[in-house]
C-alpha positions in Angstrom: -13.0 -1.3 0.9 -12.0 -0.6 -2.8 -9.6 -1.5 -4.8 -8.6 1.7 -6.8 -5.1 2.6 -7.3 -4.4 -0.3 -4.5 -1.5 -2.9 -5.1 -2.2 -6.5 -4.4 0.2 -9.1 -3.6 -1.1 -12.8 -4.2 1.2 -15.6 -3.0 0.9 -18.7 -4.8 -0.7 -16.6 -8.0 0.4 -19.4 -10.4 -2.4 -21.7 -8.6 -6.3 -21.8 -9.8 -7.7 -19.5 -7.8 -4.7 -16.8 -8.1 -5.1 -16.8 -11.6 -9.2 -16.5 -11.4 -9.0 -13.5 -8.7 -6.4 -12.1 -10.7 -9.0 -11.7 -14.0 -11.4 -10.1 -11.2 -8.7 -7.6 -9.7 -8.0 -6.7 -13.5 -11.4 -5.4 -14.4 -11.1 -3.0 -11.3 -9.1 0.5 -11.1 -6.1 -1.2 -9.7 -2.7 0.1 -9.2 -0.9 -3.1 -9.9 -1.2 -7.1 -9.3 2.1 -9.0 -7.5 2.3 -12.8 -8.6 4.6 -14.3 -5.7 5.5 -18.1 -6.4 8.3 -20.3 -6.9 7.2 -21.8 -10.5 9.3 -19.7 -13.3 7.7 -22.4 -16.0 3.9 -21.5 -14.5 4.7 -17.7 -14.4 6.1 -17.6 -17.9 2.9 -19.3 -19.0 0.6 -16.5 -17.2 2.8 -13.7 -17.8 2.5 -15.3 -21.9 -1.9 -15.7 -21.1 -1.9 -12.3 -20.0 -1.4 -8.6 -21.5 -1.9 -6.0 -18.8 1.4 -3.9 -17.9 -0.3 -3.6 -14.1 0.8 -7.3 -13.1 4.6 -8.5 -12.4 6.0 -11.3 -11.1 8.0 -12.2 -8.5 10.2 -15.5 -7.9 10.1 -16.2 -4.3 9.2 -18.6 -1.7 7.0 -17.9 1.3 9.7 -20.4 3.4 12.0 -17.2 2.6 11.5 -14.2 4.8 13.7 -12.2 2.8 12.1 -12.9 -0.7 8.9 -12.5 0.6 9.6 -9.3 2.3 11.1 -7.4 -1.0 7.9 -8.6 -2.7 5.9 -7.0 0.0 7.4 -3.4 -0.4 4.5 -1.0 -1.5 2.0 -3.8 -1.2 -1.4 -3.0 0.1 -3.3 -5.9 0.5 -2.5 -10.0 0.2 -4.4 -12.9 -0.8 -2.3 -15.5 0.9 -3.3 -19.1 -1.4 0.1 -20.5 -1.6 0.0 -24.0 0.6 0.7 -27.3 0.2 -2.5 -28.6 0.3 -2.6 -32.2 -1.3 -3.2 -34.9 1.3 -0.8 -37.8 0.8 2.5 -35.7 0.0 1.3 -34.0 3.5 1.4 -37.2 5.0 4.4 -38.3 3.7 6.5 -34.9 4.3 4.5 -33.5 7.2 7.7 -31.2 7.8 7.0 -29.8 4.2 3.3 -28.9 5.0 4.5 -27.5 8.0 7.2 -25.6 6.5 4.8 -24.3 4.4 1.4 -23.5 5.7 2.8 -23.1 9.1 6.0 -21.0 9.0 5.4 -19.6 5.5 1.7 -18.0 7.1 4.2 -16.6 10.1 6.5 -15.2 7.8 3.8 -13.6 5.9 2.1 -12.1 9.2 5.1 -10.9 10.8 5.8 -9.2 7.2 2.5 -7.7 6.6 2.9 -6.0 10.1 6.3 -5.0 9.7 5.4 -3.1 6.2 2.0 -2.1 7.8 -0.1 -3.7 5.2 -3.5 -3.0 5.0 -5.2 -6.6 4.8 -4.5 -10.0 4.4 -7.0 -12.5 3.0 -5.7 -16.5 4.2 -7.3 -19.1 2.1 -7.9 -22.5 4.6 -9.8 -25.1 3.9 -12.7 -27.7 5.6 -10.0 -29.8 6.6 -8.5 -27.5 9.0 -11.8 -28.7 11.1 -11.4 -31.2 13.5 -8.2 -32.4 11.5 -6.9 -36.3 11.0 -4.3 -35.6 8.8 -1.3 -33.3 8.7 -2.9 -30.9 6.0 -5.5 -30.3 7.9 -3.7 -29.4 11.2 -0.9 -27.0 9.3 -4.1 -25.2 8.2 -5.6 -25.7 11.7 -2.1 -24.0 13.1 -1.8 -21.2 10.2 -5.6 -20.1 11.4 -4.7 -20.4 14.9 -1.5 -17.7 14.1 -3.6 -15.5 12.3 -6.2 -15.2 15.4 -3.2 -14.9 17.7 -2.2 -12.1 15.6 -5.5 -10.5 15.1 -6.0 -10.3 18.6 -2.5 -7.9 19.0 -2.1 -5.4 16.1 -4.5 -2.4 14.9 -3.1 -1.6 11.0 -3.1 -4.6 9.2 -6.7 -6.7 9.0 -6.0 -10.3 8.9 -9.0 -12.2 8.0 -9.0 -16.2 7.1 -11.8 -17.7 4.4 -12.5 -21.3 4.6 -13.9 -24.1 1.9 -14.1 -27.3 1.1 -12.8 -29.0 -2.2 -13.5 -26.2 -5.1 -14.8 -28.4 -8.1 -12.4 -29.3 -11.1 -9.6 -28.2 -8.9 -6.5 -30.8 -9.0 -7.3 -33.8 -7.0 -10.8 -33.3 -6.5 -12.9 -36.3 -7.4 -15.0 -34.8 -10.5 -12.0 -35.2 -12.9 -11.4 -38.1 -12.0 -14.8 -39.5 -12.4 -15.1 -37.9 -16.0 -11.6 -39.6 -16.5 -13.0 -43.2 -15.7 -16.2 -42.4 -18.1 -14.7 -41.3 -20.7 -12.0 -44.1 -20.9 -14.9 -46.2 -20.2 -13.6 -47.5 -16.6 -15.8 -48.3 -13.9 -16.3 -45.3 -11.4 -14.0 -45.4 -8.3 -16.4 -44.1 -5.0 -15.1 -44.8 -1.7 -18.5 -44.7 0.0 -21.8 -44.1 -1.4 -23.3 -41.9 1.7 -20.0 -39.7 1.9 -21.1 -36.0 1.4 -18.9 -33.4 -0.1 -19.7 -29.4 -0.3 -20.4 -28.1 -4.1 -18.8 -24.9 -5.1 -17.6 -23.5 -8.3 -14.0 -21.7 -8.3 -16.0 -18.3 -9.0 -17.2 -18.6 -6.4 -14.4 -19.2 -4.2 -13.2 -16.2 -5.7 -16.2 -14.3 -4.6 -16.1 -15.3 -0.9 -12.2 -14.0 -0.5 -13.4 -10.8 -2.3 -16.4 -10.7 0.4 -13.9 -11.2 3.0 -11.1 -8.6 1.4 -14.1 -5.6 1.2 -16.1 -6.8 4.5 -14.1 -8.3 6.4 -12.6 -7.0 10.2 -10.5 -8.1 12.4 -10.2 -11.9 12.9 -12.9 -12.6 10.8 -13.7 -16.1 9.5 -15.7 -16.4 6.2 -17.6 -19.5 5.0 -20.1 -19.2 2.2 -23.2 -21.3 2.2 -23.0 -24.2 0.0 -25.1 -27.1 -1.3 -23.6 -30.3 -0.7 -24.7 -34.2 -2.3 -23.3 -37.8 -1.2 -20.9 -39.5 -3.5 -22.9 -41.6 -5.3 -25.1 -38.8 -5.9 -22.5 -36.7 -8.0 -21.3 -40.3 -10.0 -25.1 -41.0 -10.8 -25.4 -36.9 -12.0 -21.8 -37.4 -14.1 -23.0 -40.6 -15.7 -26.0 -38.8 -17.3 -24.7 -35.6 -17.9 -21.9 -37.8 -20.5 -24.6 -40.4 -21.0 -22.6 -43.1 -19.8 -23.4 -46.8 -19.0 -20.2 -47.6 -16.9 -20.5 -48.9 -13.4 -19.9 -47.8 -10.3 -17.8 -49.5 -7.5 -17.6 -48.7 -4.2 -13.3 -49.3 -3.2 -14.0 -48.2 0.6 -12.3 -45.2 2.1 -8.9 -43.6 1.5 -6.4 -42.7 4.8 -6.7 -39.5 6.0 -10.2 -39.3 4.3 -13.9 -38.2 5.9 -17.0 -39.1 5.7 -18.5 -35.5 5.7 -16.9 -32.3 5.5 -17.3 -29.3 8.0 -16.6 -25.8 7.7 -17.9 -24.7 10.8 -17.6 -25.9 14.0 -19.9 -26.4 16.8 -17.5 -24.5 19.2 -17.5 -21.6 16.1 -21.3 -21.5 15.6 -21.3 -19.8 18.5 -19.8 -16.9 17.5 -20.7 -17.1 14.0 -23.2 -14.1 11.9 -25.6 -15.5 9.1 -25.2 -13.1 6.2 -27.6 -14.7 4.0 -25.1 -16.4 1.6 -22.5 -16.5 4.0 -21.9 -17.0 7.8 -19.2 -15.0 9.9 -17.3 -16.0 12.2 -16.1 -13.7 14.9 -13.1 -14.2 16.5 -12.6 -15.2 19.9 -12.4 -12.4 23.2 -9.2 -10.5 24.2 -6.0 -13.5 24.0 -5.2 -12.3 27.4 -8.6 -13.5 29.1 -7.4 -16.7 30.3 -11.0 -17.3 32.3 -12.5 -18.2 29.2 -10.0 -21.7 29.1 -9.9 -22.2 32.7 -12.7 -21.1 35.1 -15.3 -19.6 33.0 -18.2 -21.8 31.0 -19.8 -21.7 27.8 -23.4 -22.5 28.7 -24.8 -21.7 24.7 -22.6 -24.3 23.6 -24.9 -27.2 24.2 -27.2 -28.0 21.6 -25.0 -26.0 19.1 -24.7 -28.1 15.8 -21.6 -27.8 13.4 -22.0 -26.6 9.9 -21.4 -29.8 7.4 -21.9 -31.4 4.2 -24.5 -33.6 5.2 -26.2 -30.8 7.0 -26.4 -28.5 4.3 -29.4 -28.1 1.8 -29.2 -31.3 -0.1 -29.3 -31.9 -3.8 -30.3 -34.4 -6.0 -29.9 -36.2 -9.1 -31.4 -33.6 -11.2 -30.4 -30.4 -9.2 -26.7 -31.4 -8.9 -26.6 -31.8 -13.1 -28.0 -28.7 -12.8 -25.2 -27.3 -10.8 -22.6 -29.1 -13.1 -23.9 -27.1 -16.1 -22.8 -24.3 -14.3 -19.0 -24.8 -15.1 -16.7 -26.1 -17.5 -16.4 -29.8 -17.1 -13.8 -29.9 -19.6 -10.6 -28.6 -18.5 -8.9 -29.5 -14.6 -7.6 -26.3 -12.7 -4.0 -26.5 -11.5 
């Protein structure tokens, strides 16, 4: 699929990755870039960063059917990345997350139909994997309505992509650990055998574009990537700012895992290796009600679920080496 002379809507466009995927759609022949979010003050500041008379923005909330359906008019394609996807206000306000990833992704897929959209890339995360805590299982639900809706329309494509925590992204650890070395704090690790995925925001920016040219129908993407424990990435940090602070272990947070997984065993069934990512197909015909009831799976046993601590492995030395690949200097929102 290309992109010339298409217009792309991205919902929560203010965010990290909607302003990164917006510098990719820029160098293509688009027809014109839609920023959908309810920030004024972050649009004002993107609309100031940028000079390119084929973006506008729109002031809307996915909550609101109404203002997300006039932003949709002409639209060929969506990124969908707006979500509340910070774990403690989720468990706090569970009816905001829901509100949000769960009947703001309905509206969206009811819309998309409605104004026969093309394709519509969802951004979910690791967590939405055997969730424990209500971010996870709004994402879990908002992939389970996509499916649903995969599963009944032709026109419009709706495809999901799925990562763990992107490095340097709000609320990640790594900014926080370069926070405690440069004030010269100890460094805060919950548990030193705790794994964690590595990936770069290009590169999360490079799986949704995978997914928005590749993808079909009910499509999962995950891309392959390295992961390290905990300690690991503090021990990496500490040399990489040649530090000599300490590190303490404060045990595990609520709604926190020990590993991350982006794929699970029930999924790697179904799933394609594509080299530097896997696909997941999507489940058979909604109507076959055998496959829950009466039918078995029998290549389900022995399956093993895609994690962080089953994923190539890196060490001291290599994960510096992956740090050196981005900027360590400045947190995206």
């Amino acid at each position: 699929m290309k992109f010339k002379k298409k217009k792309i809507l991205i919902t929560g466009g203010t965010g990290s990755f909607g302003k990164n995927v917006l510098k990719r759609l820029l160098k293509e022949d688009i027809s014109e870039v839609r920023i959908f979010s309810r920030d004024e003050k972050k649009q004002f500041d993107l609309r100031n960063s940028i000079n390119d008379k084929r973006v506008s923005f729109h002031i809307g909330d996915i909550r609101d059917p109404f203002s997300l359906d006039n932003s949709l008019k002409g639209i060929d394609m969506v990124f969908h990345a707006a979500a509340l996807k910070q774990v403690p206000s989720c468990e706090y306000f569970p009816y905001e997350a829901v509100q949000t990833n769960v009947i703001g992704a309905k509206n969206l897929i009811n819309l998309s139909i409605k104004n026969n959209l093309e394709k519509v890339i969802f951004l979910s995360t690791d967590k939405a994997v055997y969730p424990i805590n209500a971010m996870g299982m709004t994402k879990a639900l908002m992939e389970k309505l996509v499916f649903a809706a995969s599963k009944n329309v032709k026109k419009t494509i709706f495809c999901v992509t799925r990562y763990g925590n992107v490095m340097m992204s709000r609320g990640s650890v790594i900014p926080l650990f370069i926070d405690q070395i440069k004030n010269k704090k100890n460094i805060t690790i919950t548990d030193p055998s705790m794994t964690r995925f590595l990936m770069s925001l290009d590169e999360s920016v490079d799986l949704v574009l995978h997914a928005l040219k590749f993808g079909k129908q009910g499509d999962l993407y995950i891309q392959k990537s390295p992961g390290t424990n905990i300690l690991t990435l503090a021990k990496a940090l500490k040399k990489l700012f040649n530090s000599n602070v300490k590190i303490k272990t404060i045990g595990t947070r609520l709604g926190e895992k020990k590993h991350e997984t982006l794929i699970s065993k029930e999924e790697m069934i179904r799933s394609e290796d594509q080299k530097k990512y896997y696909r997941v197909a999507r489940e058979s015909n909604l109507n076959n009600f055998s496959a829950y009831y009466t039918k078995g799976l029998v290549k389900m046993s022995g399956n093993q679920e895609y994690t962080s601590s089953n994923t190539t492995q890196l060490d001291i030395q290599k994960t510096i080496n992956f740090l050196k690949k981005i900027d360590l200097t400045k947190t995206n929102d």
